[in-house]
C-alpha positions as CSV (number, residue, x, y, z in Angstrom):
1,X,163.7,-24.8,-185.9
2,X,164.6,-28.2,-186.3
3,X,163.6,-29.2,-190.0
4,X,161.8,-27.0,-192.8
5,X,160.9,-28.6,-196.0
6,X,160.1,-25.9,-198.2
7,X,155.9,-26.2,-199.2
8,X,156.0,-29.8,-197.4
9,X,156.5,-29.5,-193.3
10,X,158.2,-27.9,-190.5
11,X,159.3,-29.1,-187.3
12,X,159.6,-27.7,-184.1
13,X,161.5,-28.6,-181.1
14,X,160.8,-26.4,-177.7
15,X,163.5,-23.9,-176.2
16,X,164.2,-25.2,-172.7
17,X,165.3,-21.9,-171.9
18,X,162.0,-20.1,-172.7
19,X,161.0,-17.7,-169.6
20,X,157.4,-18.8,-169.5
21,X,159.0,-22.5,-168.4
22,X,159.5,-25.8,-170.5
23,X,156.6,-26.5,-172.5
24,X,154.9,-30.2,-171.5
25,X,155.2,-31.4,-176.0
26,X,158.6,-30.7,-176.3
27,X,158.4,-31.1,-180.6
28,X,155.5,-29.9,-183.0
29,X,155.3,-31.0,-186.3
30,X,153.4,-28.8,-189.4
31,X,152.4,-30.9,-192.3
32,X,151.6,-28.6,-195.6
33,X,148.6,-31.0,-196.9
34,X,146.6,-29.4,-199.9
35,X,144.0,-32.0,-200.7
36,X,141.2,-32.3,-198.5
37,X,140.4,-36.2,-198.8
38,X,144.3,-36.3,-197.9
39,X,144.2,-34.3,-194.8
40,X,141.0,-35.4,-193.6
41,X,142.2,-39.3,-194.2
42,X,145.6,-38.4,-192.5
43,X,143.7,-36.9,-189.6
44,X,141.1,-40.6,-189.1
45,X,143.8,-42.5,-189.8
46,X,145.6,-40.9,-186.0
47,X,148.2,-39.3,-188.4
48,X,147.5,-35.4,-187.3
49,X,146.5,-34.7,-184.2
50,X,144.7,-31.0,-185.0
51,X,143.6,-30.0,-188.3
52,X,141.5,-27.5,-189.6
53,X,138.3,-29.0,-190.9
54,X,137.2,-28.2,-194.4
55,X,133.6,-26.7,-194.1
56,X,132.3,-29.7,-196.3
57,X,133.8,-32.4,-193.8
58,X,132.8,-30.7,-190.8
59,X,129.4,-32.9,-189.8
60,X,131.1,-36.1,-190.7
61,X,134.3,-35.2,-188.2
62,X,131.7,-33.7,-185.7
63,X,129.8,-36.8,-185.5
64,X,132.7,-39.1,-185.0
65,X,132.9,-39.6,-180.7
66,X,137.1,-39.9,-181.4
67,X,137.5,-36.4,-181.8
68,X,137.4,-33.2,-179.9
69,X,135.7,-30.3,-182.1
70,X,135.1,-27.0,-181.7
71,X,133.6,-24.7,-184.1
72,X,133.7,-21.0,-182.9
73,X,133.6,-17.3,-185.4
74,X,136.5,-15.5,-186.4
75,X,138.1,-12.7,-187.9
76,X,137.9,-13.7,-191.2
77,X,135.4,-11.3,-193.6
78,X,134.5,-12.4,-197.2
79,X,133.3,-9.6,-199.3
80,X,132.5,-8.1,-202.7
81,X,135.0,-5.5,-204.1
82,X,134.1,-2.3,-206.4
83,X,136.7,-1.2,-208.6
84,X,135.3,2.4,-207.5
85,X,137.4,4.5,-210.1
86,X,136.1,3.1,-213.5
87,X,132.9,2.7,-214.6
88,X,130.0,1.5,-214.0
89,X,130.8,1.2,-210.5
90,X,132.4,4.5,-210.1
91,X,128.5,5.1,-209.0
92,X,127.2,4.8,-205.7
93,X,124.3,4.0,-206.3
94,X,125.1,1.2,-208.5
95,X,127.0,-0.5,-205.6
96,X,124.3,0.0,-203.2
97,X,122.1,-1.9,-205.3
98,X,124.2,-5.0,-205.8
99,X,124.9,-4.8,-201.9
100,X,121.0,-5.0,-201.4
101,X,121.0,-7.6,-204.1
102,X,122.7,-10.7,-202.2
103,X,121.5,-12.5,-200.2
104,X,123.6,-13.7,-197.4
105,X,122.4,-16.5,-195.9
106,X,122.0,-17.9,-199.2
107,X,126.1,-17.7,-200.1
108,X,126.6,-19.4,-196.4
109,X,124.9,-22.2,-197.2
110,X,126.3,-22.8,-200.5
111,X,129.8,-21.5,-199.9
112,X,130.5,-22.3,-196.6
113,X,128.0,-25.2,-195.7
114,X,126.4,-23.2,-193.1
115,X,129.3,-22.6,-191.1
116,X,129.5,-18.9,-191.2
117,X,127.3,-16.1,-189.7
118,X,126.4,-12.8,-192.3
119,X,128.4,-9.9,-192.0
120,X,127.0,-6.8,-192.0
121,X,130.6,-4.5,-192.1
122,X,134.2,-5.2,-192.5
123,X,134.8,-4.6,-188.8
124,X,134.2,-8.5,-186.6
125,X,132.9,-8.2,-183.1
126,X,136.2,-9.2,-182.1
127,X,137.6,-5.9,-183.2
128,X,137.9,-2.9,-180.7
129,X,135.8,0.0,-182.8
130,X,133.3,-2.8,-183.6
131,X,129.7,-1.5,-183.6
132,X,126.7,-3.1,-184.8
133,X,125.0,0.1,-184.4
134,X,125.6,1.3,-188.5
135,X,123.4,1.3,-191.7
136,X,123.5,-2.3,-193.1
137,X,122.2,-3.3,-196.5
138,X,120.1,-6.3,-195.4
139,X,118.2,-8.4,-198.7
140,X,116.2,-6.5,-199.9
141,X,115.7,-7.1,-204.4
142,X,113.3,-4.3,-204.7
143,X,115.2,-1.5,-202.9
144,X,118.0,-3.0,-205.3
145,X,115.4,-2.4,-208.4
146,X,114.8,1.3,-207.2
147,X,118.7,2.3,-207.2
148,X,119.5,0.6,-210.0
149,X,117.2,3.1,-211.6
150,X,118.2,5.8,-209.6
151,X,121.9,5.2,-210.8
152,X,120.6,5.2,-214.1
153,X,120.0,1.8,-215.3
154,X,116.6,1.3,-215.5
155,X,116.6,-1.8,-217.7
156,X,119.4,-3.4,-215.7
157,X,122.6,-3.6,-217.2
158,X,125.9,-6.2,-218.0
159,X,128.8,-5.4,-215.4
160,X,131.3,-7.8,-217.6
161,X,133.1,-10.3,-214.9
162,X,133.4,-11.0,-211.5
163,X,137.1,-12.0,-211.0
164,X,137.2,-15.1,-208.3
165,X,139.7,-17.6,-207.0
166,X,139.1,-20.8,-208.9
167,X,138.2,-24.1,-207.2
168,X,137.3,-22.6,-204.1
169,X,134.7,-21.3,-201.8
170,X,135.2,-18.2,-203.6
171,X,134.1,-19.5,-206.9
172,X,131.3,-20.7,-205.0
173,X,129.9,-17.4,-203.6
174,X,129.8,-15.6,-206.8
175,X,127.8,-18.4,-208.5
176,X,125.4,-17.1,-205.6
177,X,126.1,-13.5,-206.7
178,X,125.8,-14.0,-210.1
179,X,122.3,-15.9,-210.1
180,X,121.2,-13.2,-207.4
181,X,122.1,-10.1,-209.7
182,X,120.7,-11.6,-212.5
183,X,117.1,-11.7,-210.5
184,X,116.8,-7.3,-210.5
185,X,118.9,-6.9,-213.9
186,X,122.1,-7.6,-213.8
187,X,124.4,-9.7,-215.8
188,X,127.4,-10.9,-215.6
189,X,130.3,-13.6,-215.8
190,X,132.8,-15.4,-213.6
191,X,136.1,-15.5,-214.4
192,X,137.8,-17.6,-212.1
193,X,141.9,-17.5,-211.8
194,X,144.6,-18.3,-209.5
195,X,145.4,-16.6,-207.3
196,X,148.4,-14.7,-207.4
197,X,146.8,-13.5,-211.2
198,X,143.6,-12.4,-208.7
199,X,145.5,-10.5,-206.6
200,X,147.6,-8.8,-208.4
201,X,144.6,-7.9,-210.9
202,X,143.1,-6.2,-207.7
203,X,145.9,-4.6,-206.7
204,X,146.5,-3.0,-210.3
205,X,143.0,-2.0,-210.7
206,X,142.3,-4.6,-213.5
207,X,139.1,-5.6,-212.6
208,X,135.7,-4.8,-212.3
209,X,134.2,-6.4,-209.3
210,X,136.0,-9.2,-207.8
211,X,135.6,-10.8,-204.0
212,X,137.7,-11.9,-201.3
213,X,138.5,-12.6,-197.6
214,X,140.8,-11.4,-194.9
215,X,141.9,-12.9,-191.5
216,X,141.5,-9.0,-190.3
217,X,143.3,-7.4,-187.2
218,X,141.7,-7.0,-183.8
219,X,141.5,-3.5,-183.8
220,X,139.2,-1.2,-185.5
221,X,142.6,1.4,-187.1
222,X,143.3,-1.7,-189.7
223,X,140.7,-0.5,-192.0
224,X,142.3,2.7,-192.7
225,X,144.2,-0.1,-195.4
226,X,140.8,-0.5,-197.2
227,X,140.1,3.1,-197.7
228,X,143.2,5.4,-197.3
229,X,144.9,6.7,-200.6
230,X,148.5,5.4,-199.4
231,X,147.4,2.1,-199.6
232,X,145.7,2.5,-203.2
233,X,147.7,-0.3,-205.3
234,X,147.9,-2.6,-202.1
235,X,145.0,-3.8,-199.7
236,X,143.3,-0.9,-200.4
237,X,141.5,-2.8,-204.0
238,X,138.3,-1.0,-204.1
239,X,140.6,2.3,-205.2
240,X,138.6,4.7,-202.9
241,X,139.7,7.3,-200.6
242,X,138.0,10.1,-199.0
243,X,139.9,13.0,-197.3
244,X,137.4,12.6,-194.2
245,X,137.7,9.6,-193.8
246,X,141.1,9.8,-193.7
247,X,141.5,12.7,-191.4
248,X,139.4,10.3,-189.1
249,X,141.1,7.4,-189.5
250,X,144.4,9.6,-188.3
251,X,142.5,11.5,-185.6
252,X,141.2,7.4,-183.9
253,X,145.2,6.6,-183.8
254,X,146.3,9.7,-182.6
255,X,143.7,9.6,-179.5
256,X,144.1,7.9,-176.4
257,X,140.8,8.3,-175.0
258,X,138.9,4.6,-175.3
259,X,135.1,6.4,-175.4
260,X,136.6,9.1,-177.9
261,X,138.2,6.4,-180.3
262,X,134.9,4.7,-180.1
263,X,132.9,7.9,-181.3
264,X,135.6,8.4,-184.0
265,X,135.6,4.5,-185.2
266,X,131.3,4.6,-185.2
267,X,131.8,8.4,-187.2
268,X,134.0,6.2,-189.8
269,X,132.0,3.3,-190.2
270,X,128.9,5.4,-191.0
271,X,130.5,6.8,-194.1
272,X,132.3,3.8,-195.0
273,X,129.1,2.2,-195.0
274,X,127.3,5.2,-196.9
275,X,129.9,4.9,-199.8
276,X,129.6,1.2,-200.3
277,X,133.3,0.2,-201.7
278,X,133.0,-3.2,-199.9
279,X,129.9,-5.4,-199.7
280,X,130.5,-7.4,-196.4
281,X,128.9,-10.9,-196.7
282,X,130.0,-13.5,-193.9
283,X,132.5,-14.2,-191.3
284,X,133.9,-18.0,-191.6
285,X,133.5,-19.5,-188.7
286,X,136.8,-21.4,-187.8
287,X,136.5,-25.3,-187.6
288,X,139.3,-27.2,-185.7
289,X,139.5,-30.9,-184.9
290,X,141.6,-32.9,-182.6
291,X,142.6,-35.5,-180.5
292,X,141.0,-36.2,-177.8
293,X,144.4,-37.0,-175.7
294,X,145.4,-33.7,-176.5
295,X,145.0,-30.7,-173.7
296,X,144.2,-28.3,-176.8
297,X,142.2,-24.4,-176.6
298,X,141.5,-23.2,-179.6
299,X,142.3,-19.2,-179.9
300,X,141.0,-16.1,-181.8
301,X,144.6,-14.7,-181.1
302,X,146.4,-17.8,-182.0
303,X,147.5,-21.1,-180.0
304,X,150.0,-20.8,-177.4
305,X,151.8,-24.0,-178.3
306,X,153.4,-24.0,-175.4
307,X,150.2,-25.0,-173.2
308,X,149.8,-28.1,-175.2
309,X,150.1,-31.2,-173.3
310,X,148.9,-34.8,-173.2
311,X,146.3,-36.1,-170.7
């Protein structure tokens, strides 16, 4: 490392003595760059040469012939999270309804300008274990009438707050939520915080429903996080566990088989599904920007820096 700047920028310069051979760019610069009129300024101006482009910029960076673009899905799932062990949505039922409440394609366009496909489970087609081949809980307000009287709520009822990240694309899809729940019965509010107050609320169970998102691993086994007891009090925020599903979870790691994990990962997402802790509702798609001088990929598993060159 040549230069940090704590919260500001980092600088790079390459290790000649790397085995893979000397890379072509022999310094990378990282500028930390908050604001989006900033960034996106800095990047017209010739200042940047790759950024990530903010959803709501994306069609006036696309259209501009000076840049290379690529938008392409990744592993990154926003959902809704249950706080399972309290009421009111200690009840299944209850969560199956809001999760047949939303509609998705509705919270993409809002939230992420179209730029996002609707997820039907926590697992991404990028992730070994990924099936598409699972119950899903596509839009459907009527079916989310008939549970919320099944779970005993007949006349709808008020679910307090939805906790969100404020200013963000977060805030945005529970104002999506929250007009959509309203629609078969039930109310709600937003309370929107930062976020280290969001998280650790999650983490500690203070919440009632809340959502998120999560740049998840490529490999089916990560989930375990969102539904094994040991990880109760960390990513695992919707609080519930299941000895099953646990004893599966253990049984995919522990196999070497690939067809045999495969069966075991499809057994799991059945009953994860079933139980309804998460409501899965897009993948982001990832949109990058650059210049057009740059020999640039971009990566699902990340960019190998050291293939950068200029033409």
């Amino acid at each position: 490392m040549a230069e940090a700047v704590p919260d500001v920028s980092v600088t790079l310069e390459a290790y000649p003595g790397y085995w893979g051979g000397e890379p072509s760019i022999k310094t990378l610069h990282f500028e930390l760059i908050t604001d989006d009129t900033t960034s996106i300024t800095a990047f017209e101006a010739g200042e940047l040469d790759v950024m990530g482009v903010p959803s709501a910029n994306w069609e006036e960076i696309v259209s501009n012939d000076a840049f290379a673009t690529s938008a392409r899905p990744s592993n990154h799932v926003v959902y809704l999270i249950f706080n399972t062990e309290t009421e009111p949505f200690n009840n299944k039922e209850l969560r199956q309804a809001v999760a047949y409440a939303v509609n998705r394609q509705d919270i993409i366009d809002v939230a992420a300008d179209g730029l996002a496909s609707p997820a039907t489970s926590l697992a991404t087609s990028y992730m070994f274990g990924y099936t598409d081949d699972h119950m899903t809980y596509e839009y459907d307000p009527e079916k989310a009438k008939e549970l919320l009287a099944q779970a005993g709520y007949p006349d709808g009822l008020d679910i307090g707050s939805i906790k969100t990240l404020g200013g963000s694309y977060f805030e945005k899809v529970v104002q999506v939520v929250q007009a959509e729940l309203a629609e078969v019965g039930i109310t709600c509010t937003i309370e929107s915080m930062d976020g280290n107050s969001l998280v650790n609320d999650c983490i500690t169970g203070n919440f009632t429903m809340a959502d998120m998102g999560q740049n998840l691993s490529l490999d089916y086994d990560f989930l375990k996080t969102y539904f094994n007891e040991e990880y109760i009090d960390g990513l695992n925020m919707a609080r519930y566990s299941d000895s099953t599903i646990q004893d599966l979870f253990e049984k995919g790691a522990s196999t070497t088989d690939k067809e045999e994990r495969l069966a075991i990962y499809k057994e799991i997402e059945d009953l994860t599904q079933e139980v309804c802790a998460y409501v899965p509702l897009y993948n982001l798609q990832t949109t990058t920007a650059w210049n057009k001088d740059l020999n640039y990929t971009p990566s699902i598993t990340g960019v190998l820096y050291k293939d950068f060159s200029w033409k």
